[in-house]
LUMTOR-894557 format. One record per residue (C-alpha): x, y, z; residue number from 1; residue in three letters. Coordinates in steps of 0.05 Angstrom, whole numbers, plus 32768, in hexadecimal, padded with zeros to 4 digits. Layout:
{{X, Y, Z}, NUM, ALA}
...
//
This chain:
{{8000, 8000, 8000}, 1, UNK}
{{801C, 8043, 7FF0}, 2, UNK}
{{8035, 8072, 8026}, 3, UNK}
{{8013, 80B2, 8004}, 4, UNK}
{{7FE3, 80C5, 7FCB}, 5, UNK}
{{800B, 8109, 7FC2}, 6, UNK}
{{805B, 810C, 7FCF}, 7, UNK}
{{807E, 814C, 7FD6}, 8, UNK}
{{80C6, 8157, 7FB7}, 9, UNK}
{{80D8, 819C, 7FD4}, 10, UNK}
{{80F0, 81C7, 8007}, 11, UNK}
{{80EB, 81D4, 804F}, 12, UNK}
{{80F7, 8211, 8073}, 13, UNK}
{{80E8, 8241, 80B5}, 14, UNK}
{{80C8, 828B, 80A0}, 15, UNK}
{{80DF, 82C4, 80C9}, 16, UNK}
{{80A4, 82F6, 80B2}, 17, UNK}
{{80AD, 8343, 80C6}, 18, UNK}
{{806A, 8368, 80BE}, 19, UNK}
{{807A, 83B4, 809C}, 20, UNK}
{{804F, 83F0, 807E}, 21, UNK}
{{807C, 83E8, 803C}, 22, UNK}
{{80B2, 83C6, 8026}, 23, UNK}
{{80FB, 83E7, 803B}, 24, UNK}
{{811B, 8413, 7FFE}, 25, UNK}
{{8165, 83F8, 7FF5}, 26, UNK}
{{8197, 8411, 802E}, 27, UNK}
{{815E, 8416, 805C}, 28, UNK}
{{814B, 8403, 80A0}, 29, UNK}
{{810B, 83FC, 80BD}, 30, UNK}
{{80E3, 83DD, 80F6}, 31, UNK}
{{80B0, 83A7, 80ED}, 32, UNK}
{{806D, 83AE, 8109}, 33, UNK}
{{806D, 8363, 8125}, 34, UNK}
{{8092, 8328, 811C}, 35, UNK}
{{8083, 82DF, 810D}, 36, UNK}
{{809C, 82A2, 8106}, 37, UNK}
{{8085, 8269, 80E2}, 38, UNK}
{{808E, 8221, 80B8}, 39, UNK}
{{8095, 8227, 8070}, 40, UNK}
{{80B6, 8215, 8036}, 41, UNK}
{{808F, 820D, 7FF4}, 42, UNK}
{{8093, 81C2, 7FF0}, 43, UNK}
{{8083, 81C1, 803C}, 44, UNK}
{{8048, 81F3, 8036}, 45, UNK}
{{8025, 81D0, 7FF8}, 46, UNK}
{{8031, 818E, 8025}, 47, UNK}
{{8013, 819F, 8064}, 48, UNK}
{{7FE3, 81BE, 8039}, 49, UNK}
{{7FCB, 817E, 8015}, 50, UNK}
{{7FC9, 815B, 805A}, 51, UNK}
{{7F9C, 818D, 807B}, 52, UNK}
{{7F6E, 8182, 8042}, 53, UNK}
{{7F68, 8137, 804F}, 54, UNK}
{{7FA0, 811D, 8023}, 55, UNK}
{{7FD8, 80DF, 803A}, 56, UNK}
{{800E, 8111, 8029}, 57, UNK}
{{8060, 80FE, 8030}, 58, UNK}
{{8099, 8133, 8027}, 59, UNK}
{{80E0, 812A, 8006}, 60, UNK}
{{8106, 8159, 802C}, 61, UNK}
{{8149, 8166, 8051}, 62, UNK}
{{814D, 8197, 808C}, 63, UNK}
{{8187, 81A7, 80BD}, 64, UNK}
{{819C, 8185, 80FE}, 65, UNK}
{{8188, 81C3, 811A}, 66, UNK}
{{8142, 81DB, 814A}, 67, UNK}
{{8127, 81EE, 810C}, 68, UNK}
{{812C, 81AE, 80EF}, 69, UNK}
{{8110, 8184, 812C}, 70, UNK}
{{80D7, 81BC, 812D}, 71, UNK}
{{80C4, 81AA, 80DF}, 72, UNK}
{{80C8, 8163, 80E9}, 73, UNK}
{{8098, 8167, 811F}, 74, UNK}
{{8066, 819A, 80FE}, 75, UNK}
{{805C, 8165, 80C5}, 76, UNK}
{{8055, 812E, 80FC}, 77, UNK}
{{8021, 815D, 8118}, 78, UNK}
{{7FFE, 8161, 80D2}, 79, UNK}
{{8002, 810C, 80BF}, 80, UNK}
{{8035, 811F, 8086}, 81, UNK}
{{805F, 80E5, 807A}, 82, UNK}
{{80A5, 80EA, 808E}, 83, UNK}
{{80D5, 80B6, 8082}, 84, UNK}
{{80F6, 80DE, 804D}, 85, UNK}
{{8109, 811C, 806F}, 86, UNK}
{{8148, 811A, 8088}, 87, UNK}
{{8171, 8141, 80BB}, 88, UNK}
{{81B6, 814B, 809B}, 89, UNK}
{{81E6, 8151, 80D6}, 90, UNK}
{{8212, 8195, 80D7}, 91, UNK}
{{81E5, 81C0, 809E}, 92, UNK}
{{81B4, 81FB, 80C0}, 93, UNK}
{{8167, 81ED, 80AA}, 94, UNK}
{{814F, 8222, 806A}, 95, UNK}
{{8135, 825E, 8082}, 96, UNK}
{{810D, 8291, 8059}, 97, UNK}
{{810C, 82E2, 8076}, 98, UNK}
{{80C4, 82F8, 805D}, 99, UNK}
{{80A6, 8341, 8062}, 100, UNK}
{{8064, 8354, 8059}, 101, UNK}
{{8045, 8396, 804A}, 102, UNK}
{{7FFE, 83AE, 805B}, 103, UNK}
{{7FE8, 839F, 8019}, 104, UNK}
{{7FF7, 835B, 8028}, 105, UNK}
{{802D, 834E, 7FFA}, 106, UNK}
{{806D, 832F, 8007}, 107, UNK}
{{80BC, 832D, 7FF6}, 108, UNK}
{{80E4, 82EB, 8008}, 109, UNK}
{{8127, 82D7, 800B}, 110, UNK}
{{8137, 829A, 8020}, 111, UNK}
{{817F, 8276, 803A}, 112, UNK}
{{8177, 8227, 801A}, 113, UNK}
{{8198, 8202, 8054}, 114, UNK}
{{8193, 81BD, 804B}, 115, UNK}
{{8163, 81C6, 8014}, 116, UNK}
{{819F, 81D3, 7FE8}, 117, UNK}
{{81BE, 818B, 7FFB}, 118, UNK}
{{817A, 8165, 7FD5}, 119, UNK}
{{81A1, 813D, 7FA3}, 120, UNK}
{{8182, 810A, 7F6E}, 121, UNK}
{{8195, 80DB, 7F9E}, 122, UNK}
{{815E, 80ED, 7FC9}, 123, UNK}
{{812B, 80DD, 7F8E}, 124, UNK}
{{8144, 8094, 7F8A}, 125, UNK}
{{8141, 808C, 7FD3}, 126, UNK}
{{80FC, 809F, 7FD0}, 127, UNK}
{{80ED, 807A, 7F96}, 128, UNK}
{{80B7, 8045, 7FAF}, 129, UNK}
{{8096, 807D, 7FD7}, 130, UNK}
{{8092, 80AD, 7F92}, 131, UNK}
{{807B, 807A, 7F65}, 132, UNK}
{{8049, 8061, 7F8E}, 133, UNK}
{{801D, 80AA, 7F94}, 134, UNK}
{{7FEE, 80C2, 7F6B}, 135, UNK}
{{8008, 810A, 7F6C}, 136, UNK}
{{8053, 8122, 7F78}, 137, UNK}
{{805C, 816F, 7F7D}, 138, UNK}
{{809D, 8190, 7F6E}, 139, UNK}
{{80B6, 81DF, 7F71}, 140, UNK}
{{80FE, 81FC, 7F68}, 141, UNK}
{{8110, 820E, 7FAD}, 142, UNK}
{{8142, 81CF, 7FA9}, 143, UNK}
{{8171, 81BE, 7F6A}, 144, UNK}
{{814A, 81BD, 7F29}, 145, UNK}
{{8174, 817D, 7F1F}, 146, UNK}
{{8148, 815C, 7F57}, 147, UNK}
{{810C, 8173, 7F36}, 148, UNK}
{{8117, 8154, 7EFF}, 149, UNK}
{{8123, 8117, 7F17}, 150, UNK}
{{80E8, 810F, 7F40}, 151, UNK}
{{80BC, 8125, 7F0D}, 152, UNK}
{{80DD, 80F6, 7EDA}, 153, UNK}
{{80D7, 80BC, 7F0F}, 154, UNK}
{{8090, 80D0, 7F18}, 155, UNK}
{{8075, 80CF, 7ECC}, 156, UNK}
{{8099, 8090, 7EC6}, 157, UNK}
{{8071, 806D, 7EF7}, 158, UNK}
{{802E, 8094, 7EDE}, 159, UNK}
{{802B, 80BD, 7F1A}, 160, UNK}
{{800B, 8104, 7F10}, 161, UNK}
{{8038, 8136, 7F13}, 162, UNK}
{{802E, 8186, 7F2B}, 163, UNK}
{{806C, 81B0, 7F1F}, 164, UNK}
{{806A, 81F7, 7F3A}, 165, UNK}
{{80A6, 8221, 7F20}, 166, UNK}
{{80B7, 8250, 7F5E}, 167, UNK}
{{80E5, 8273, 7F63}, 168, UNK}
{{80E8, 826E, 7F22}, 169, UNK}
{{812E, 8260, 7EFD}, 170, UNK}
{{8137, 8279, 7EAF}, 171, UNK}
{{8158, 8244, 7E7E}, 172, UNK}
{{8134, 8206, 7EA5}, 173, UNK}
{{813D, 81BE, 7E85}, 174, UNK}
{{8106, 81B6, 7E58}, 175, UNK}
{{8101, 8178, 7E67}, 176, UNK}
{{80E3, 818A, 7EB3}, 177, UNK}
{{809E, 81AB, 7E88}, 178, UNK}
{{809C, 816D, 7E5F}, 179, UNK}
{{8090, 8145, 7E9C}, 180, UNK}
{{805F, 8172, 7EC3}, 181, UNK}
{{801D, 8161, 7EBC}, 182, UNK}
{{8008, 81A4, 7ED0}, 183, UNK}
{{8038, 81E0, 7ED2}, 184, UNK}
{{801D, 820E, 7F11}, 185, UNK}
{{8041, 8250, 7F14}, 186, UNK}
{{802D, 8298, 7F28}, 187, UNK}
{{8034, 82E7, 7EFB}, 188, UNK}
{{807C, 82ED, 7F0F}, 189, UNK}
{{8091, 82A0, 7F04}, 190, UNK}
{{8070, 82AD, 7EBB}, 191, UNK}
{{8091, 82E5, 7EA7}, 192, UNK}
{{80D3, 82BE, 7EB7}, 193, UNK}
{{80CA, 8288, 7E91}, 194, UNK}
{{809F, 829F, 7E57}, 195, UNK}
{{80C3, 82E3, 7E50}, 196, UNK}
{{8079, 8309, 7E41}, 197, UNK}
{{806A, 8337, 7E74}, 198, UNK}
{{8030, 8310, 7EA0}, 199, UNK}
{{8005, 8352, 7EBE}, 200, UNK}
{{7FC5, 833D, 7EAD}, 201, UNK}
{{7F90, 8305, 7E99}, 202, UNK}
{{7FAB, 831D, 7E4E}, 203, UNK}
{{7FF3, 830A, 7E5A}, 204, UNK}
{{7FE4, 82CC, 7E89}, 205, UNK}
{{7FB6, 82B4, 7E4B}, 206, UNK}
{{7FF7, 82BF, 7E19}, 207, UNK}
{{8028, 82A8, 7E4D}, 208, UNK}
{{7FFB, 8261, 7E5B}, 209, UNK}
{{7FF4, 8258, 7E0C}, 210, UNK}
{{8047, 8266, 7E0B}, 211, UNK}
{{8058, 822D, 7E37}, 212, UNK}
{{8030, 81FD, 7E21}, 213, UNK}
{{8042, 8206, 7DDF}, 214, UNK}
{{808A, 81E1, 7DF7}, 215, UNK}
{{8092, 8199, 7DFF}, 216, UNK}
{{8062, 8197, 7E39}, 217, UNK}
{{8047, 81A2, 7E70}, 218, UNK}
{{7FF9, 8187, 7E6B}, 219, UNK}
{{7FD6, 81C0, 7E8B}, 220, UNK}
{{7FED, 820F, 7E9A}, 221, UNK}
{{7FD3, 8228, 7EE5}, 222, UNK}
{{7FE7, 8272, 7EE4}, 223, UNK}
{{7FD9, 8296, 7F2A}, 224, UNK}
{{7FC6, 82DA, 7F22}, 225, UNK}
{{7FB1, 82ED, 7F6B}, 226, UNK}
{{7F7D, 8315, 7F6B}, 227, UNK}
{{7F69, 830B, 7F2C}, 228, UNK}
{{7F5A, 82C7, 7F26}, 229, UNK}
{{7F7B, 8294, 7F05}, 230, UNK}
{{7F88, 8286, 7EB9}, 231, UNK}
{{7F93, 823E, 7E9B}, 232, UNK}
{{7F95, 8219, 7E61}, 233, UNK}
{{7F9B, 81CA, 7E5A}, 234, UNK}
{{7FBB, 81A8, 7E1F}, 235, UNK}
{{7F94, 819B, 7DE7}, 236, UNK}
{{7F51, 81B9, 7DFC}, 237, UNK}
{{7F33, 81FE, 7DED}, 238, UNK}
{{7F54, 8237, 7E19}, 239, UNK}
{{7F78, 825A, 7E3C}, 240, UNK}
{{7F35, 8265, 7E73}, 241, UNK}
{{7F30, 82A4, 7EA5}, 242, UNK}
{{7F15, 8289, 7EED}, 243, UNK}
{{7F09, 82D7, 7F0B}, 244, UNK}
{{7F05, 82CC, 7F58}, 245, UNK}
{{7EE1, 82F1, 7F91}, 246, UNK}
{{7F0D, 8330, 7FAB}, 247, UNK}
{{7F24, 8334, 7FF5}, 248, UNK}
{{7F4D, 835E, 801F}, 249, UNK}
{{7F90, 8330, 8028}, 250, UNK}
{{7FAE, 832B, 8069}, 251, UNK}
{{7FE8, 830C, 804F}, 252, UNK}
{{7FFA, 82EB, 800D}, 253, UNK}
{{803A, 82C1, 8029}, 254, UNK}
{{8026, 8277, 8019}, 255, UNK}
{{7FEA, 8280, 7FE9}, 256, UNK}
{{800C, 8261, 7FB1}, 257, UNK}
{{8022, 822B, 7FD5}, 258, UNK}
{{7FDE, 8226, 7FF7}, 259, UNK}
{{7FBE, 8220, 7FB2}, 260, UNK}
{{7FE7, 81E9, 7F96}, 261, UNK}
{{7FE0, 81BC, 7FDB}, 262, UNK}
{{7F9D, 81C7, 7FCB}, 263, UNK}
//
């Protein structure tokens, strides 16, 4: 019996999240309103998301020997995401991403890989009884596109639905990662990177979906365009379609991406 329906190839890390009016202009120092602290990750977030929805979820991950580490391990423990495959790698701090958010709700991140950056092939073929065994493995870039590939590869071998979301995104990616993905999930900015066109609208997301499947793959285009909606178009069916959705005040957009591909 399979460990997990949906298997998670990606990263783990701790936000530190300062709270500001705006964003600091370069050279600048400025006090935060309030401080946070929190799990994340993108491979971590769409995990935990998956589980809270019901899924059997299992993550592919490496964190450091470190509290943070320990503190990760036990959050997915706390959630009923499968484990085996996270390992703590002995001497290596955990990832860590510094996050501000404005009153608007929007958000910069930089993030510090940790162990993330250690997540060789190697851990693909260690996992591979757990991966080919799902029905869905998710994948983003916050580990080595050479991982990616791999897993995704491994995945569409085995006939395993595969989800690839392209964040941060990274120009001059191996075709051959879009060939595999099932569906390509990315948001305006991750677009622009990797179509070139200029993704500020429902417009541009409709020529930027249309531009990337018109490579070697992927099956489907999901482009996020926050508050307005969502375009996509699958392969070989009429398209690209505009899904408008309802406006809200947001709180904070840190994790909505991710939130929407767990989900």
């Amino acid at each position: 019996m399979a460990k997990a329906d949906i298997v998670v190839v990606g990263s783990c890390m701790k936000d530190l999240i300062c709270y500001v009016s705006n964003f600091p202009s370069p050279g600048e120092t400025m006090s935060c309103d309030k401080f946070e602290t929190g799990f994340g990750g993108k491979g971590a977030n769409q995990c935990v998301m998956a589980a809270k929805l019901g899924a059997r979820t299992a993550m592919v991950a490496k964190v450091g020997d470190d509290d943070i580490g320990k503190a990760t391990l036990d959050n997915f423990s706390s959630h009923g995401v499968y484990i085996e495959h996270v390992e703590r790698v002995c001497g290596v701090a955990s990832g860590v991403a510094s996050i501000a958010v404005n009153n608007s709700g929007e958000n910069t991140i930089i993030i510090a890989a940790g162990a993330n950056g250690l997540m060789s092939t190697a851990v693909v073929e260690e996992a591979r009884d757990l991966i080919q065994n799902a029905q869905v493995l998710v994948c983003q870039l916050e580990i080595p596109p050479a991982t990616v590939k791999a897993a995704l590869l491994l995945a569409k071998q085995n006939g395993v639905r595969t989800i690839f979301n392209p964040a941060p995104a990274v120009s001059g990616l191996d075709e051959t990662i879009y060939s595999v993905s099932d569906i390509l999930c990315l948001n305006e900015t991750e677009a622009t990177i990797l179509t070139g066109i200029n993704v500020d609208g429902v417009a541009t997301a409709k020529e930027a979906a249309m531009s990337l499947l018109s490579r070697d793959g992927p099956g489907a285009v999901v482009i996020t365009l926050g508050s307005r909606g969502v375009v996509y178009r699958e392969r070989g069916l009429p398209g690209p379609h505009h899904v408008p959705v309802e406006i809200i005040k947001a709180v904070d957009t840190t994790g909505a991406g991710d939130a929407f591909v767990g989900a």
